[in-house]
N, C-alpha and C positions, 0 to 999 in steps of 0.2 A: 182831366186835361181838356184840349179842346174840344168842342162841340161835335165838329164833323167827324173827330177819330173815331166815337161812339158809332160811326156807321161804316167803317172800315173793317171788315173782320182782322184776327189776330191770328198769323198762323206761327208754325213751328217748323221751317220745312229740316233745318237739322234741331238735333236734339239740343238745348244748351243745358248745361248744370243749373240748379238753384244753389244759390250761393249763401252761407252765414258770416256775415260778419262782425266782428266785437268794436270795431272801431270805422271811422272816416273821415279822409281828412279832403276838405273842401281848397282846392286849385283856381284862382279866377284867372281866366285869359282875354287874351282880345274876343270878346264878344259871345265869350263860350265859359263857364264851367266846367273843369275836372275833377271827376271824383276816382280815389284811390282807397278802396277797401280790403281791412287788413284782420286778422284772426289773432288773438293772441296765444303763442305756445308757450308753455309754461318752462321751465329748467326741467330738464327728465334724466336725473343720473349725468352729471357732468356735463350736460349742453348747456349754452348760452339759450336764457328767454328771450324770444320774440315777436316782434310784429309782424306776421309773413302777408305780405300782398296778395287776395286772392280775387283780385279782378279792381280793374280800371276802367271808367267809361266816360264820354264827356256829352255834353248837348246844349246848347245857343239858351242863350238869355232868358228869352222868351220860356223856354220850356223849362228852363230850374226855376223859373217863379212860378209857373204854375203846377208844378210839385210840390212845391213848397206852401201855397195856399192848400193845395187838396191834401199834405198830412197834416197843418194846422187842424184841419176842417176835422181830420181823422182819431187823431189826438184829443180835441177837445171835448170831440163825443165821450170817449172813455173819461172823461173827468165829471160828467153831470151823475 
């Protein structure tokens, strides 16, 4: 990300979960991005399979492209 975050420390003051998820579906808004990630549960004995929502976040323009450059950048390591 950007430059000066690298000298920001990163705290935790509550705990948050780490989250898995199987899918994501990309939201554009006025000047922002949202993202909606979802897990998928399978049919278990008579339930309907789903996509359950296990967390939504959004963040400005600005910072979904520079996400977006740094897992190209992450990704394409793994490919050499």
């Amino acid at each position: 990300m950007a430059d000066h975050e690298d000298l920001v420390p990163l705290t935790e003051p509550l705990i948050v979960s780490c989250l898995f998820v199987n899918g994501l579906a990309i939201q554009p808004e006025d000047g922002a991005i949202r993202f909606v990630g979802w897990v998928y549960a399978p049919n278990l004995g008579g339930q309907t399979e789903e996509r359950r929502i296990v967390v939504r976040f959004a963040m400005p323009l600005h910072a979904a492209r520079e996400m977006f450059d740094t897992l190209r950048k992450v990704l394409n390591k793994g490919q050499q």
